[in-house]
Phi, psi and omega in degrees: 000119200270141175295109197266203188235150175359274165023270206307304163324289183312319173282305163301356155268316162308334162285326178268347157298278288217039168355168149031002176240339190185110193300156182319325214272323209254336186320309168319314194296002192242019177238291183257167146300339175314086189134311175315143167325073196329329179285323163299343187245314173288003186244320163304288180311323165293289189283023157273326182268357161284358195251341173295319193276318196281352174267323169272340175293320171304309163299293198284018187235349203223320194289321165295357159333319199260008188281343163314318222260316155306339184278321158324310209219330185254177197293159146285123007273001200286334193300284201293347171269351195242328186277310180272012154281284156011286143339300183260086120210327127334308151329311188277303187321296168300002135296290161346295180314296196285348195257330188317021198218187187068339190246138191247043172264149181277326163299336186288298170291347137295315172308317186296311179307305198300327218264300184286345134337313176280310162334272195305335210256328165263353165282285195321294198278007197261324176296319152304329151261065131254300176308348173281308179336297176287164173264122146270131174242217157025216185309340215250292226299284195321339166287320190295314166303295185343313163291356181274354178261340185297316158329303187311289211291306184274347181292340171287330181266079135297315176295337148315314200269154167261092187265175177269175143297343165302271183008276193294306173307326192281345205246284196309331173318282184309332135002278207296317156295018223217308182307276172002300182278324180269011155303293145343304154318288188291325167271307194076025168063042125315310185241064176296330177271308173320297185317303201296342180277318128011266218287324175316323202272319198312309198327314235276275177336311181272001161276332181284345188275326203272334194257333179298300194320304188308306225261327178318309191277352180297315175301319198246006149279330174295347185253309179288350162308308191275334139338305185276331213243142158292134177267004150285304168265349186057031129323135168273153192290199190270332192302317197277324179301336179268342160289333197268328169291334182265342146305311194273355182277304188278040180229310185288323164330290198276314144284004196027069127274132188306176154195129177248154179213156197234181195205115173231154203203097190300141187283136137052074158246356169288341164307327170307296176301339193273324184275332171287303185092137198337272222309333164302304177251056120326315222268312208281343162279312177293303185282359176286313185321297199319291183273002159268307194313308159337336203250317179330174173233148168357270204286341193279173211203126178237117192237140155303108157317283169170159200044269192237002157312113185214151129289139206241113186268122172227102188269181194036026166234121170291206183301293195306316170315318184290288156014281202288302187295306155329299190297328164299313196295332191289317172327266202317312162131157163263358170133177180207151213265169204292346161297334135123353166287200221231114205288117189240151189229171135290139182231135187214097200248161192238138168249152221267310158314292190297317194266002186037074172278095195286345156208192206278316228265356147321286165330284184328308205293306192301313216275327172268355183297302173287330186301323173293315206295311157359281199284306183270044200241320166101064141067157163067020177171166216252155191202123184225179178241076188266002163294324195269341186272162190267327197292145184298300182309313174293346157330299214275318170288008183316320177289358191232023186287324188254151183258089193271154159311359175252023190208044210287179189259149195277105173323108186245179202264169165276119185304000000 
């Protein structure tokens, strides 16, 4: 019995604050980005930097805002020198605002976070050592505490974004120092109990900010969950399989890495419903979903098309490989039909390389164009494009490329 780890604890309190909102299985995914769905991190990373351009656009219309009220009240030079911070941190937020768009990558949105986040966190300690120069008093000191609240403001808004906790501690972490250090600066170990009692409430703040991040991202893996998912086979549907095929064709783009895709298309399944009746084949679609997904590697992705229709997404497998993967699946059985033989498809599979495909829904066109070819073929076997590829490897499985009928899928028992 293996011991378990931090992890492992933190995903079992976290399942258990959260009864009923969020299985054990899924609890991880709110302690790292490690692991998330590419449709789940791309729907994230699109709402961290649109809530980054609307934090910066805000900044940048209220932080000049306060150079009346320093020009009013605090001394010459401290005005003009605290104003023309002021400025250039204005600047940078309406840079920030306008270069902050186009991109849904989860690096892009750390960087948009980290730049807006730093802004204000270097005004804050640049501002604080200016104001130690001077003595302030009366109406100018009081105004002047004001700048000791920027710290507050930003760790409360945490809670706009939807972070894991790694996330949310790596952002907050420089915060927190930056306060510090111009704590240190500014007492000089003098007011050791004001700080710390401070500095305890920031702690505070960026924990209540940290469970707000959480029920965000709790909320909106449960909404892209149901999204994603066929309510029937508990498959993905066709809408998250064609964002998710159109992410790995361009991640396959961009690596001159392969990607296969198979078009599967169950024999004779209207004969179940005619003879059977929906609910058999209800039954017989929830258990095929069932015993291919048993079978996938990590990254593959099985999305329901529609009706007895499904695509089998394999990103970084080439011809032979994809092959290889079918041929397991067929080994293991795809299920059995109510008559109790053994449930056989048409296969129709496209490699992104081999067929020089020029976008996903190419890919798709080539992978059912063969499933038809399949299918008048008589059914019960695989049609791949190993005529058109080139690759040694698919050379070499040529004698064994197709899953003929005469090889039929393997009878499995019913639990």
């Amino acid at each position: 019995m293996s011991t378990p780890t931090p992890t492992d604890f933190l995903s079992r309190m976290l399942a258990g604050l959260l009864p009923d909102e969020l299985e054990r299985s899924d609890s991880r995914q709110l302690l790292s980005p490690i692991g998330h769905l590419p449709l789940l991190t791309t729907r994230r990373a699109t709402m961290i930097v649109n809530r980054v351009r609307l934090f910066a656009l805000l900044f940048a219309l209220l932080t000049p805002l306060w150079i009346v009220v320093d020009v009013a009240t605090l001394p010459f030079p401290l005005w003009a020198q605290l104003a023309a911070l002021r400025l250039t941190a204005t600047a940078a937020f309406a840079a920030l605002f306008s270069r902050a768009r186009g991109k849904s990558s989860l690096l892009h949105a750390y960087r948009s976070m980290a730049t807006l986040f730093a802004i204000p966190t270097l005004f804050y300690v640049i501002s604080h050592l200016l104001m130690a120069q001077h003595r302030l008093d009366g109406l100018s000191a009081a105004l002047g505490t004001g700048y000791a609240f920027l710290p507050f403001v930003l760790l409360a808004g945490f809670a706009v974004f939807p972070l894991t906790l790694l996330e949310t501690a790596a952002f907050a972490a420089p915060v927190l120092l930056a306060y510090g250090l111009a704590g240190l600066a500014e007492w000089g170990g003098s007011d050791w109990p004001s700080f710390t009692a401070e500095f305890w409430l920031l702690i505070l703040i960026t924990g209540v900010a940290a469970l707000a991040s959480l029920c965000q991202l709790v909320l909106m893996s449960a909404l892209v969950g149901q999204a994603l998912r066929d309510p029937l086979t508990g498959c993905y549907s066709r809408r998250s399989g064609e964002e998710m095929l159109a992410i790995q064709f361009d991640q396959s783009l961009r690596s001159g890495t392969p990607l296969s895709v198979a078009f599967i298309d169950l024999d004779h399944f209207k004969r179940v419903n005619d003879e059977h009746g929906h609910d058999a084949g209800d039954v017989l679609l929830k258990n095929l979903s069932r015993s291919v997904n048993s079978q996938l590697r990590g990254g593959d992705i099985l999305a329901r098309w529609g009706g007895e229709e499904f695509v089998l997404i394999l990103p970084s497998t080439d011809c032979e490989q994809a092959m290889q993967v079918l041929a397991r699946l067929y080994g293991t059985g795809l299920g059995e039909r109510p008559s109790g033989k053994p449930v056989t498809a048409s296969i129709g599979v496209a490699e992104r390389t081999c067929d020089h495909a020029p976008d996903w829904r190419t890919l798709v066109q080539l992978a059912d164009e063969r499933m038809y070819a399949a299918k008048h073929s008589g059914r019960n076997g695989v049609v791949c494009p190993l005529r058109q590829c080139a690759s040694e490897h698919c050379n070499s499985c040529l004698g064994r490329a197709a899953i003929t009928r005469q090889q039929p899928a393997v009878r499995l028992e019913t639990a």
